[in-house]
C-alpha positions in Angstrom: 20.9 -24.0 -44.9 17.4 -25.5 -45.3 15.7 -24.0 -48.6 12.1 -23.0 -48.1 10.7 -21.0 -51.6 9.3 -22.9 -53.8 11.3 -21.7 -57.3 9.4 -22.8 -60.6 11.2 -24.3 -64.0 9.7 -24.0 -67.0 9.6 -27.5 -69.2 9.1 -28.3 -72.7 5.0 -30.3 -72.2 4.1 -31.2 -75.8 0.6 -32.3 -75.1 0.0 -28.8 -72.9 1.7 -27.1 -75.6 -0.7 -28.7 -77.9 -3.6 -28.1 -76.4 -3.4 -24.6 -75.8 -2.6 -24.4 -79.8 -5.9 -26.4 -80.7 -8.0 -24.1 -78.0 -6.5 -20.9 -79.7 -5.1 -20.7 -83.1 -5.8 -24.0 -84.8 -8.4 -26.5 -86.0 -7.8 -30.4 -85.4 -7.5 -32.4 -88.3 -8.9 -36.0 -86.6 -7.1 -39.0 -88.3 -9.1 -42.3 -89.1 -7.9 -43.8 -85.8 -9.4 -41.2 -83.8 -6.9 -39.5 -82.7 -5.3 -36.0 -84.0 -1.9 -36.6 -82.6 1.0 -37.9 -85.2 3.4 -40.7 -84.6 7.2 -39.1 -86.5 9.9 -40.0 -84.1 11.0 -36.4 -84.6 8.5 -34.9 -82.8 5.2 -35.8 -81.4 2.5 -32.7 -82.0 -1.3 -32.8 -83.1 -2.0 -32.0 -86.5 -4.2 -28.7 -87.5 -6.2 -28.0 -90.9 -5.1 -24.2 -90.5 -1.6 -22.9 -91.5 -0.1 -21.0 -88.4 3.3 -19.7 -88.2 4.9 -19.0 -84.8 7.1 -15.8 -83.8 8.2 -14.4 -80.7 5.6 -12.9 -79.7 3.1 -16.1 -80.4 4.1 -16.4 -76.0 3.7 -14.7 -73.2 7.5 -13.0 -72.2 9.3 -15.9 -69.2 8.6 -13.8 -65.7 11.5 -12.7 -63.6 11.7 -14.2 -60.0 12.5 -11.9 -57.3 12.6 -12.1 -53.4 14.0 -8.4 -52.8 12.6 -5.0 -53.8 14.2 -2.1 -54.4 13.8 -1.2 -50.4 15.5 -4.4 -49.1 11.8 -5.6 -48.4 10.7 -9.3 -49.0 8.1 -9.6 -51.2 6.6 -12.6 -50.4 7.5 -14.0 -46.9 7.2 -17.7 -48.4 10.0 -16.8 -50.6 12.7 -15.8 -48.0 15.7 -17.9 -48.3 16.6 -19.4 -44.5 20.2 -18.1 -44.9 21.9 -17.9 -41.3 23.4 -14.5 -40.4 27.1 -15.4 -40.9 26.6 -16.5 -44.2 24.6 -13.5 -45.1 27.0 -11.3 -43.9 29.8 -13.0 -45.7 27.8 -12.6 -49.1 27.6 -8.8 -48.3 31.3 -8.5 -47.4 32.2 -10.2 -50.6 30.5 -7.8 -52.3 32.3 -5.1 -50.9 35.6 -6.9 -51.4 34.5 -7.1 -55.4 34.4 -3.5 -55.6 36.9 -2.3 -53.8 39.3 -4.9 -55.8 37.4 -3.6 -59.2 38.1 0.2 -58.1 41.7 -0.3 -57.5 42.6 -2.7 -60.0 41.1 -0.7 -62.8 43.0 2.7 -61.4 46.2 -0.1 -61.6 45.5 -0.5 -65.3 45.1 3.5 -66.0 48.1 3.9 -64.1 50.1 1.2 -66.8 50.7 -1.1 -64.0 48.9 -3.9 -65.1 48.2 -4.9 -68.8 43.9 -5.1 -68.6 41.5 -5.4 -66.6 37.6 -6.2 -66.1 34.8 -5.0 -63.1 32.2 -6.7 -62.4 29.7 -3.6 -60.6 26.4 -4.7 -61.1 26.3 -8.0 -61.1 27.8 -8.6 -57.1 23.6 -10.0 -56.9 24.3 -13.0 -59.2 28.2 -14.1 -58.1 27.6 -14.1 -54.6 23.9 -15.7 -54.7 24.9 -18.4 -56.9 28.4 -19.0 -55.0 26.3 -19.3 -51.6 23.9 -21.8 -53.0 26.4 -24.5 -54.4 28.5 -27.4 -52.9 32.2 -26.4 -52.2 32.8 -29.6 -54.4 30.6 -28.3 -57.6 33.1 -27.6 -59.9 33.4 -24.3 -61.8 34.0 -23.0 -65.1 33.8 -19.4 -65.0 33.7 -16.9 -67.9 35.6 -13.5 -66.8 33.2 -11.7 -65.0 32.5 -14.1 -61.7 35.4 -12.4 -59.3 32.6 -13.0 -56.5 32.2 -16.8 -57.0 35.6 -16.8 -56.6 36.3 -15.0 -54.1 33.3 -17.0 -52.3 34.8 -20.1 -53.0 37.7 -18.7 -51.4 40.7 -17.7 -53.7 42.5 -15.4 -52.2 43.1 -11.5 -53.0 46.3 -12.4 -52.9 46.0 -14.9 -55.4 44.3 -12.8 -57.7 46.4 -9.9 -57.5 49.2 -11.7 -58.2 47.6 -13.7 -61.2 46.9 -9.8 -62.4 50.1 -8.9 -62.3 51.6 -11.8 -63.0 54.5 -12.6 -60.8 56.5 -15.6 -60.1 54.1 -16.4 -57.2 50.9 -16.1 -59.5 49.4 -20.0 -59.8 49.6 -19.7 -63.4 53.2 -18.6 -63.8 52.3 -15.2 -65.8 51.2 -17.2 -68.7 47.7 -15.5 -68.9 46.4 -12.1 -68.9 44.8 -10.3 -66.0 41.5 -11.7 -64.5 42.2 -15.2 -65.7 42.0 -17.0 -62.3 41.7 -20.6 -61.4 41.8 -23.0 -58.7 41.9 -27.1 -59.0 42.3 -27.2 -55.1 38.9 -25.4 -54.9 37.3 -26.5 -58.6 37.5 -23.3 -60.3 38.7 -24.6 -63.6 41.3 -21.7 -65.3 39.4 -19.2 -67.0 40.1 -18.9 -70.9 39.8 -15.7 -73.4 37.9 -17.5 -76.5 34.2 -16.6 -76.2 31.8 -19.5 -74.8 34.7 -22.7 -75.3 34.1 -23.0 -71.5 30.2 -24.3 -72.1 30.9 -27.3 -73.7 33.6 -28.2 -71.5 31.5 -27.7 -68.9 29.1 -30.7 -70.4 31.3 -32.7 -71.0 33.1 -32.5 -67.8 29.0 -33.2 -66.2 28.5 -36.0 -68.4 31.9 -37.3 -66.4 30.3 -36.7 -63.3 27.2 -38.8 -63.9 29.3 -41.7 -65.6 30.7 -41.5 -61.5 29.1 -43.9 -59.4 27.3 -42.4 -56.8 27.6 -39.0 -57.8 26.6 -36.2 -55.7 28.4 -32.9 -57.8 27.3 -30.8 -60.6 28.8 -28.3 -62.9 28.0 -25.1 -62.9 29.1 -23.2 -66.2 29.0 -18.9 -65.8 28.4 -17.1 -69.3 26.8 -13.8 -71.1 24.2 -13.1 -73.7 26.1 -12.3 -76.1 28.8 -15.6 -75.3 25.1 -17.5 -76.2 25.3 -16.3 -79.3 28.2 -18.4 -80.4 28.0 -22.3 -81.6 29.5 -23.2 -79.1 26.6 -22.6 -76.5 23.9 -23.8 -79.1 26.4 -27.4 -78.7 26.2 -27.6 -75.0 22.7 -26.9 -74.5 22.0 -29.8 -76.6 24.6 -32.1 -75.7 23.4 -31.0 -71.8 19.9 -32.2 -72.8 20.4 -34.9 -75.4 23.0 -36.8 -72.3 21.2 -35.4 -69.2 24.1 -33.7 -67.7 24.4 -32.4 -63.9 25.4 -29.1 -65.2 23.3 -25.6 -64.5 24.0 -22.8 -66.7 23.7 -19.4 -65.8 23.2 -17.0 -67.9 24.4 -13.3 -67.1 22.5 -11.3 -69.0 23.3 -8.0 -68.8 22.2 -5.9 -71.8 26.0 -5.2 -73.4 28.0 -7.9 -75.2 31.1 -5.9 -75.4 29.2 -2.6 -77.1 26.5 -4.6 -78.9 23.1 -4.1 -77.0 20.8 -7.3 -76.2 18.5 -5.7 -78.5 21.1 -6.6 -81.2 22.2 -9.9 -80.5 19.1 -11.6 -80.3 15.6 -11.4 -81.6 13.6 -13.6 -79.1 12.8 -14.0 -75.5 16.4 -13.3 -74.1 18.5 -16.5 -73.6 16.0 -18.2 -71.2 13.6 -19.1 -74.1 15.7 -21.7 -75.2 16.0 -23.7 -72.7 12.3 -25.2 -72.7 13.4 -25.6 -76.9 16.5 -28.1 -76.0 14.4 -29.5 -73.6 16.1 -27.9 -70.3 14.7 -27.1 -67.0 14.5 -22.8 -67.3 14.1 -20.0 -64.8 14.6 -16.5 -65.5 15.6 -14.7 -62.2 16.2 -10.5 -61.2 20.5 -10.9 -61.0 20.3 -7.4 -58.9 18.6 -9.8 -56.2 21.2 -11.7 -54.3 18.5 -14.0 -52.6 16.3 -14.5 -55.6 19.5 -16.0 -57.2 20.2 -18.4 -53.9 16.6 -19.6 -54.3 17.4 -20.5 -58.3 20.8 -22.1 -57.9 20.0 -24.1 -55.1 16.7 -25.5 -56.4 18.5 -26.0 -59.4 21.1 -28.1 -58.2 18.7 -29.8 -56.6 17.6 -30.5 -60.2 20.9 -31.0 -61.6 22.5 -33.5 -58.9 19.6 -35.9 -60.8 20.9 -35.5 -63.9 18.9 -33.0 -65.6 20.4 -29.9 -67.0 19.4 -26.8 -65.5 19.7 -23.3 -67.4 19.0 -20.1 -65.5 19.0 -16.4 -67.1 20.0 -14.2 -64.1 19.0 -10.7 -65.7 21.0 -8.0 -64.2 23.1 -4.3 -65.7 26.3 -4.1 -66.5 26.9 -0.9 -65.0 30.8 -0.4 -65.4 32.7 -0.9 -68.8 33.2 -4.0 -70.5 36.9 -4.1 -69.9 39.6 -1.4 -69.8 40.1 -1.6 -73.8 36.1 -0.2 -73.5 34.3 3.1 -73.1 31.0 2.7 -72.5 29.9 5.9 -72.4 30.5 6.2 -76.5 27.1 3.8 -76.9 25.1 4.3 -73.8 23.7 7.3 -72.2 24.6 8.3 -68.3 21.1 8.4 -67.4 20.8 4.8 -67.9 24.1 4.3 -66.2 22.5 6.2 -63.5 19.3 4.2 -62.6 21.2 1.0 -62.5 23.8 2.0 -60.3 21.1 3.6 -57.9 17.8 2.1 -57.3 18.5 -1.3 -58.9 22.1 -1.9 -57.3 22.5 -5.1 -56.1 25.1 -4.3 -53.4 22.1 -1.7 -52.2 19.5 -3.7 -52.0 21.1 -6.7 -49.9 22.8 -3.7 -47.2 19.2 -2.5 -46.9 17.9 -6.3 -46.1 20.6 -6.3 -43.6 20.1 -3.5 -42.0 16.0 -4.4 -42.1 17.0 -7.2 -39.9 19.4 -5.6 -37.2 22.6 -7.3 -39.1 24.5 -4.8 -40.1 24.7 -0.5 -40.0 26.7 2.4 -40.9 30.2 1.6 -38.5 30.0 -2.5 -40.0 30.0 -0.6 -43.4 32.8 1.7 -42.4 35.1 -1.2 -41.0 34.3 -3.5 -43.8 35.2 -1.1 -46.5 38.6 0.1 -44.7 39.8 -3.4 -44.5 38.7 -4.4 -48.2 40.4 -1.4 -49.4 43.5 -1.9 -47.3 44.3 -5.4 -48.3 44.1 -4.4 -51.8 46.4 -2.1 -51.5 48.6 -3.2 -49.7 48.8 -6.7 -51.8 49.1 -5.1 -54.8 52.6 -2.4 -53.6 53.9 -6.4 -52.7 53.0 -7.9 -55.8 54.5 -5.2 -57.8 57.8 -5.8 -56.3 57.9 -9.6 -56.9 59.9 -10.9 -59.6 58.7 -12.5 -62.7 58.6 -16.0 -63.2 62.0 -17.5 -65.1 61.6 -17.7 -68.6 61.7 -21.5 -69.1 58.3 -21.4 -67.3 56.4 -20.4 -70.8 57.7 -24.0 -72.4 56.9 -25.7 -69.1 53.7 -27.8 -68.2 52.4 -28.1 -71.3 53.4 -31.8 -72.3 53.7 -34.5 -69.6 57.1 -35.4 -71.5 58.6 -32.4 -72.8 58.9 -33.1 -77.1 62.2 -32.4 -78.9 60.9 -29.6 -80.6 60.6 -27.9 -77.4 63.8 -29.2 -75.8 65.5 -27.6 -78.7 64.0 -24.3 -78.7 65.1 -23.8 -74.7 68.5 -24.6 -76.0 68.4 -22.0 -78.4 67.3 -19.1 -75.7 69.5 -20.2 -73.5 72.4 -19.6 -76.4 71.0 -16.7 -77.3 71.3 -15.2 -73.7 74.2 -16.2 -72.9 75.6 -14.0 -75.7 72.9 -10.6 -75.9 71.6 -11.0 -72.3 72.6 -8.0 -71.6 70.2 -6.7 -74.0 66.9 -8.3 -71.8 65.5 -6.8 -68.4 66.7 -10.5 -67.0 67.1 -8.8 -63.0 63.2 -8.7 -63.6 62.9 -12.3 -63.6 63.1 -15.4 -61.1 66.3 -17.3 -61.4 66.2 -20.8 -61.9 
C-alpha cells in the first residue's frame, strides 16, 4: 500500500523560532561581534533588550489533520490514502467486531460474570488506522484501550475472551484482570494496570532496536492525556529525543482521564505541544478519521524507522465509560454524549466512505454484524465453562529458577489442602 498524502510534522527550528520573536515581540540587542545570537550550550536563541514572557497562548493552537468529513467525503483528493479494498474492508469489520465485543463483554460484567471491563466506542478511527499503517513486526505496547490494534494484529476473540475471563486456556494463566491482553508471537507486549509505565519501556525497548544492526522496526507505544500527565511520560519523551529512538507515540486524547476533563489535566496546547519542546517530530490528527490516522502512522514510521521519535495526538471522544467501576453520566451531560456518538462517530464516517465507493451496503452490514455478534457469544458460553488454571500457576514463570522462598510456600499450600481442601471450590480448577 503505496502512501500518497503528504502529512506534515511540526519541528523545534530555533533560528525560525527566533526570527518570528525579533519581527514581533522583541528588540535585538546586537553584541560587539555583530551578531545577536548567544553561544550557552544550553540553548542557542537571540538575545532581546525587551522583557517578554511566553504563555500558551503566545502560539497559534497545532491544526488537526483530517482526510474524512462528517459525510464520508474526502476532503482533499491529494490526501486519500491508496488503501486496497480488502484492507479497507478489514479495518471496517474490525470496527464492528470492537463493538460488538465491547457490548457483550460489558453486559458480561453487569451480569457478575466477569470481574471488569473497558469499551473502547469512539475511538475504533484511531486503533484500526494506526494498526493498518504499521509493520506486522513493529512491536506494541498498548495501554488498555487499543482492542482494535489487537484485534488487527490478529489476536483472536477467542484469546481475548478467555484472557477476560480467565480460564486455564487464557495466554496469561488468569494472572491479570480483564482486558489485559498480549501477544509475543505477534509483538503485542502484555498490557499492565500502573498508569504510563508502558512509555518508557517502550523507549527503551526502541533504543534496543536501533543498537540492532540493520534495523528495519519501530515501537509504537499507545497512551491517554491524562497517562501524559504522569513522570513517567515526561521521561520517555526525553529519553526518545535525547537517544533518537524508533518509537512513535500516539497519544489518544479523548477529553476524560477517568472523570477528570482535559480541561483539568492540562493547561497548554493538549499533549501535542510538547513534542516540538523535547525536540520530537509532532502531528496532531482528527482520531474519528480512520484514514487521517493511516496517513500519520505511516508517515511517521517512515520517520521513526530512521531513528527519530515521532509523537502523534490522535484527538478523538470517549464516548462510552471509562471502565465498568465508572459512570460517566455523573460528570458529563447526554447531549455531549450525543453529538459524539452521531455526527462525529468514527465507525460512521468510514461505513459512509465505503458505501461512497460501491464497497460495502446495508446486507454487508447485516452479515457482518450477525457473525461478530455470534462469535462473541458463542466464545464466551465456552469460556465460561472452562476450568481455571491449577493453583501452582500464580508462583510459576516468574523466576527462570524457582527461589526457595517460593518452593517453600507451594509446599505449604499443598499441606494446607491436603487437610481443609474441602473447604476451596478446587472442581473449579485445572488439575495438575
Amino acid at each position: 500500500m503505496a502512501l500518497r498524502a503528504s502529512v506534515t510534522f511540526l519541528k523545534l527550528n530555533p533560528l525560525r523560532q527566533a526570527s518570528r520573536l525579533l519581527s514581533t515581540n522583541t528588540r535585538p540587542d546586537v553584541s560587539q561581534n555583530g551578531s545577536n545570537m548567544s553561544a550557552f550550550p544550553g540553548a542557542r536563541a537571540p538575545y532581546v533588550s525587551d522583557l517578554t514572557f511566553l504563555n500558551e497562548n503566545s502560539y497559534d493552537p497545532i491544526p488537526i489533520y483530517r482526510v474524512l468529513d462528517n459525510s464520508g467525503e474526502i476532503i482533499d483528493r491529494n490526501q486519500e490514502p491508496n488503501i486496497d479494498k480488502e484492507t479497507l474492508i478489514r479495518m471496517y469489520k474490525c470496527m464492528i467486531q470492537m463493538n460488538q465485543m465491547d457490548k457483550i463483554l460489558y453486559e458480561s460484567q453487569r451480569q457478575g460474570r466477569i470481574s471488569f471491563y473497558m469499551t473502547n466506542y469512539g475511538e475504533e478511527g484511531i486503533h484500526t488506522g494506526s494498526a493498518s499503517a504499521l509493520s506486522p513486526r513493529d512491536l506494541v505496547y498498548a495501554q488498555y484501550r487499543e482492542l482494535g490494534v489487537l484485534l488487527y494484529r490478529g489476536i483472536s476473540v477467542v484469546d481475548m475472551i478467555n484472557q477476560c475471563y480467565g480460564n486455564h486456556e487464557d495466554l496469561g494463566k488468569g494472572r491479570n484482570m480483564p482486558v489485559h491482553y498480549g501477544s509475543k508471537e505477534l509483538n503485542v507486549v502484555t498490557i499492565s494496570s500502573p498508569l504510563a509505565t508502558q512509555m518508557p519501556q517502550a523507549v527503551g525497548a526502541a533504543y534496543a532496536f536501533k543498537r540492532t544492526p540493520n534495523n528495519d522496526r519501530c515501537v509504537v507505544c499507545y497512551f491517554g492525556e491524562g497517562a501524559a500527565s504522569e513522570g513517567d511520560a515526561h521521561a520517555a519523551f526525553n529519553f526518545a529525543a535525547t537517544l533518537e529512538c524508533p518509537v512513535i507515540l500516539i497519544c489518544r486524547n479523548n477529553g476524560y482521564a477517568i472523570s477528570t476533563p482535559s480541561s483539568e489535566q492540562y493547561k497548554g496546547d493538549g499533549i501535542a505541544a510538547r513534542g516540538p519542546a523535547f525536540g520530537i517530530s509532532t502531528v496532531r490528527v482528527d482520531g474519528t478519521d480512520a484514514l487521517a490516522v493511516y496517513n500519520a502512522v505511516a508517515a511517521a514510521r517512515k520517520i521513526a524507522v530512521t531513528n527519530k521519535p515521532v509523537l502523534v495526538e490522535a484527538m478523538c471522544y470517549r464516548a462510552g465509560h471509562h471502565s465498568t467501576s465508572d459512570d460517566s453520566t455523573a460528570y458529563r451531560p447526554a447531549a455531549e454524549i450525543k453529538k459524539w456518538t452521531g455526527e462525529e462517530n468514527p465507525v460512521q464516517k468510514l461505513r459512509l466512505y465505503l458505501e461512497n465507493k460501491g464497497y460495502w451496503d446495508g446486507d454487508a452490514e447485516k452479515q457482518s454484524v450477525s457473525e461478530a455478534r455470534d462469535i462473541v457469544v458463542r466464545t464466551m458460553q465456552e469460556a465460561e465453562k472452562k476450568k481455571r488454571p491449577h493453583w501452582k500457576e500464580m508462583l510459576n514463570d516468574v523466576y527462570d529458577v524457582m527461589p526457595a522462598r517460593l518452593i517453600k510456600q507451594m509446599q505449604q499450600m499443598e499441606s494446607h489442602l491436603e487437610k481443609h481442601g474441602k473447604h476451596y471450590p478446587l472442581n473449579q480448577y485445572q488439575n495438575e
